[in-house]
GUFI-741543 format. One line per field, with one value per residue (C-alpha): residue number from 1; z, y, x. Coordinates in steps of 0.05 Angstrom, whole numbers, plus 5000, padded with zeros to 4 digits. Layout:
<rs>
nr	[NUM,...] .
Z	[Z,...] .
Y	[Y,...] .
X	[X,...] .
</rs>
This chain:
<rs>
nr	[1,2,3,4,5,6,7,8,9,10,11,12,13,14,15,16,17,18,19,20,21,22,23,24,25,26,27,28,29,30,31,32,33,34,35,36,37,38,39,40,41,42,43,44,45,46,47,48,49,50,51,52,53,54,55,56,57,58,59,60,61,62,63,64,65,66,67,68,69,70,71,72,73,74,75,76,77,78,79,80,81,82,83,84,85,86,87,88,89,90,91,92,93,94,95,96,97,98,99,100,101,102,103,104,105,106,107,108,109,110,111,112,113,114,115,116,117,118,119,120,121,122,123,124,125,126,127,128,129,130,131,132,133,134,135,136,137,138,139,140,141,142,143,144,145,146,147,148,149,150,151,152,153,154,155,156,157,158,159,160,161,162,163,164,165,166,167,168,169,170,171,172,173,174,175,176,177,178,179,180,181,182,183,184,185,186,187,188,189,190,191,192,193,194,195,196,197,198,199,200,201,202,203,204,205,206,207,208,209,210,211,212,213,214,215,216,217,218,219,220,221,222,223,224,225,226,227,228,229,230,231,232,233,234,235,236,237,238,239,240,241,242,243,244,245,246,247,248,249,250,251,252,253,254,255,256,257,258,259,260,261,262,263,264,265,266] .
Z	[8159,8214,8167,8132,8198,8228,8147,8159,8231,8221,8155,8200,8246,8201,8187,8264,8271,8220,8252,8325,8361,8288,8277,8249,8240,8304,8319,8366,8369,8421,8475,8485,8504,8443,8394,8327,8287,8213,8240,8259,8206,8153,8194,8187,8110,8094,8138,8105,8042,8059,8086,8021,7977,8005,8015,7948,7934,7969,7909,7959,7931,7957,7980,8025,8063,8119,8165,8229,8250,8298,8253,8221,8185,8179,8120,8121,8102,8110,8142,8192,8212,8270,8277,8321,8280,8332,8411,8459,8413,8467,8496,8412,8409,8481,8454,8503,8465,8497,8439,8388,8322,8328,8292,8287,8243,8264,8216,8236,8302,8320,8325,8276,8297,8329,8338,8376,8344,8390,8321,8361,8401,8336,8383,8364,8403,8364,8380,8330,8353,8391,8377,8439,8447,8435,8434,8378,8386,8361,8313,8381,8397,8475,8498,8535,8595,8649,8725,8780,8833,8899,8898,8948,8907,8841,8807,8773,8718,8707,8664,8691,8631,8609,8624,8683,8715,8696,8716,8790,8788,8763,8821,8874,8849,8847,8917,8936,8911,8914,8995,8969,8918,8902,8867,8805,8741,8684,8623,8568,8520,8536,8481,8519,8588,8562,8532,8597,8633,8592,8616,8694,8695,8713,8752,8727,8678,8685,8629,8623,8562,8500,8439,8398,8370,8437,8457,8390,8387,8455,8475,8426,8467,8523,8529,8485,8542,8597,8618,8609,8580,8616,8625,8692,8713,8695,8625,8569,8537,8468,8410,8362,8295,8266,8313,8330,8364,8418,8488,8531,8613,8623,8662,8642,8702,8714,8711,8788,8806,8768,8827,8881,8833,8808,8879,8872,8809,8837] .
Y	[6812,6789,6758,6830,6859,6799,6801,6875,6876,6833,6870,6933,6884,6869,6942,6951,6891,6909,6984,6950,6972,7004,7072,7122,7185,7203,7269,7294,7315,7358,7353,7322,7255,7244,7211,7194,7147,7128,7065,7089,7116,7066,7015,7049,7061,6995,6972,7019,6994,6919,6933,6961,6913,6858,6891,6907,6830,6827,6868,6928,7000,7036,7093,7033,7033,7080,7092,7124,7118,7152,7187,7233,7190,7204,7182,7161,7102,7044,7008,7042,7001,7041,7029,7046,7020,7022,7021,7030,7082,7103,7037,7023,7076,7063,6992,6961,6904,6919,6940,6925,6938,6940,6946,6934,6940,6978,6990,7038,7048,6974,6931,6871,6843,6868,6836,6861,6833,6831,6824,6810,6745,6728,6731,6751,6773,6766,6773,6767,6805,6743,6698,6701,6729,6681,6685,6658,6626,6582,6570,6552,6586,6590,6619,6685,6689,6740,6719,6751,6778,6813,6882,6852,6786,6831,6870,6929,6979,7050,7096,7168,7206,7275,7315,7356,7354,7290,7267,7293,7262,7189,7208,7209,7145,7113,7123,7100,7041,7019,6993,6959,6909,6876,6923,6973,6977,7015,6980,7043,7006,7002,6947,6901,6922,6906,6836,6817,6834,6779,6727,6758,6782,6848,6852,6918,6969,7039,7094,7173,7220,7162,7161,7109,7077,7061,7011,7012,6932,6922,6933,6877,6831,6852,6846,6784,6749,6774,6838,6909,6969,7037,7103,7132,7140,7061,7063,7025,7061,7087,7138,7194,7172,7247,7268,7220,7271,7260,7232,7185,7173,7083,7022,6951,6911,6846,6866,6847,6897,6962,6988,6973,7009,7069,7109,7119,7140,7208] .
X	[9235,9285,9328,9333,9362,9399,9432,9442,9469,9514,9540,9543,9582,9638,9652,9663,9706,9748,9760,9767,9832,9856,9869,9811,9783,9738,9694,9649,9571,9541,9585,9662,9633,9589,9642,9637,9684,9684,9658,9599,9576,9600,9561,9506,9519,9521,9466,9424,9452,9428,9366,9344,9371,9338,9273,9271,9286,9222,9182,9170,9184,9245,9192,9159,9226,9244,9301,9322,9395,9432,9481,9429,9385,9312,9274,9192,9160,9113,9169,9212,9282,9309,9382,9440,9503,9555,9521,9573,9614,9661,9679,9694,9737,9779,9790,9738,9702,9635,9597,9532,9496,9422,9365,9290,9239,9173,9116,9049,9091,9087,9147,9160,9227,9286,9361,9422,9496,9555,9604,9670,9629,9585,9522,9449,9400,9323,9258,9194,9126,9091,9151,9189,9261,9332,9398,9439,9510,9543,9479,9438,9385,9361,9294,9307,9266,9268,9255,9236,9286,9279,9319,9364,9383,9396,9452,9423,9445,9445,9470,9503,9481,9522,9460,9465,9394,9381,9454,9437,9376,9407,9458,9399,9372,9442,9451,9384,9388,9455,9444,9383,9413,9481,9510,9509,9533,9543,9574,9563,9524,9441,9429,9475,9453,9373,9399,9436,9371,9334,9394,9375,9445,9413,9354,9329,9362,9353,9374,9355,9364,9363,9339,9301,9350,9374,9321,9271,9308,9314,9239,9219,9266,9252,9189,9178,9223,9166,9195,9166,9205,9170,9175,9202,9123,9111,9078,9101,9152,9127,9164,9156,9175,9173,9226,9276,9325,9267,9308,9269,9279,9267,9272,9275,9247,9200,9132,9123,9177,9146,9109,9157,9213,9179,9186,9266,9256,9225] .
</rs>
């Protein structure tokens, strides 16, 4: 199975290189922030497109093989591959080359495998249930394994989202934490923020108001590498399949952190 999304990310990946810094049609979802290009969604196309092919290779029946993308894909089956085909859409579209495909493959709500493709760096992120998490480049593959940092030795994350209660509530933790560590970030793509948390770039990684597609990969890799991916009340973070428009409030920390974290989250 992970050679069915790593074949299929990086598919999705050449579509986005090839729209990088070019002109194209763009549109917005929900709000003014919430952009759309024909990259995203003919990532996702022929993602889709790949993922099928070679599962069908594989003798299993096209109604075995289900989907949930972020550019309003929803179909039911056996096999669910959840996949964001362009993370990091704005920072895409301003010409900022901090962006990802991912995708992972889930079946009875359990994960299988997940990956995260930066195309422009041709590097892989991969985890298998049980497996451990890597990171590919170059062809070299080197265990991802996250240590444990005091507040005050790490750099954190979080992400300011567009929603207004939950933006003032982000705001609040912001500022309580930002005299209690190095620093904070926000870098506009979660997938990349997670992966850099399994290289203890980032200490923990904080996000409110995703979706599943946002960290269905990540979680894999995260927590294969020893971390834990929870809720803002500490429990492992968990989805509904039958409604993917579902947003989710998380943090990406070392297990030993959870308790000591969970306080500025309130």
């Amino acid at each position: 199975m992970l050679d069915i999304i790593e074949t299929a990310a990086k598919s999705g990946g050449k579509v986005l290189t090839h729209y990088f810094r070019k002109i194209y049609q763009t549109s917005h979802k929900g709000n003014f922030r919430n952009i759309v290009t024909t990259a995203d969604l003919e990532s996702q196309k022929i993602i889709q497109q790949t993922i099928q092919r070679m599962m069908q290779k594989k003798a299993h029946k096209a109604s075995d093989i289900g989907f949930i993308g972020e550019e309003n894909l929803h179909i039911s089956g056996d096999y669910q591959f959840i996949i964001d085909p362009l993370d990091g859409t704005t920072n895409f579209a301003s010409g900022l080359d901090l962006f990802t495909v991912s995708i992972a493959a889930y079946t009875q709500g359990k994960p299988i495998c997940g990956v995260v493709y930066q195309p422009l760096h041709d590097i892989l992120y991969f985890a298998e249930k049980d497996k451990g998490a890597f990171k590919k480049i170059n062809n070299r593959d080197t265990k991802l394994v996250v240590n444990h940092q005091s507040l005050n030795q790490m750099v954190i994350t979080a992400h300011l989202t567009s929603n207004p209660l939950l933006r003032q509530q982000m705001s609040s933790v912001v500022t309580k934490l930002a005299s209690k560590t190095l620093g904070i970030r926000h870098l506009g793509v979660i997938t990349l923020e997670q992966c850099y948390f399994t290289e203890n770039i980032f200490g923990v990684v904080i996000n409110a108001n995703h979706y599943i597609w946002d960290t269905a990969a990540t979680q894999l890799i995260v927590e294969e590498a020893g971390g834990i991916l929870s809720d803002w009340k500490g429990n492992r973070l968990t989805y509904d399949f039958n409604n993917p428009t579902l947003s989710y409030n998380s943090m990406s920390c070392h297990p030993d952190n959870l308790k000591s974290l969970l306080p500025y989250l309130k």
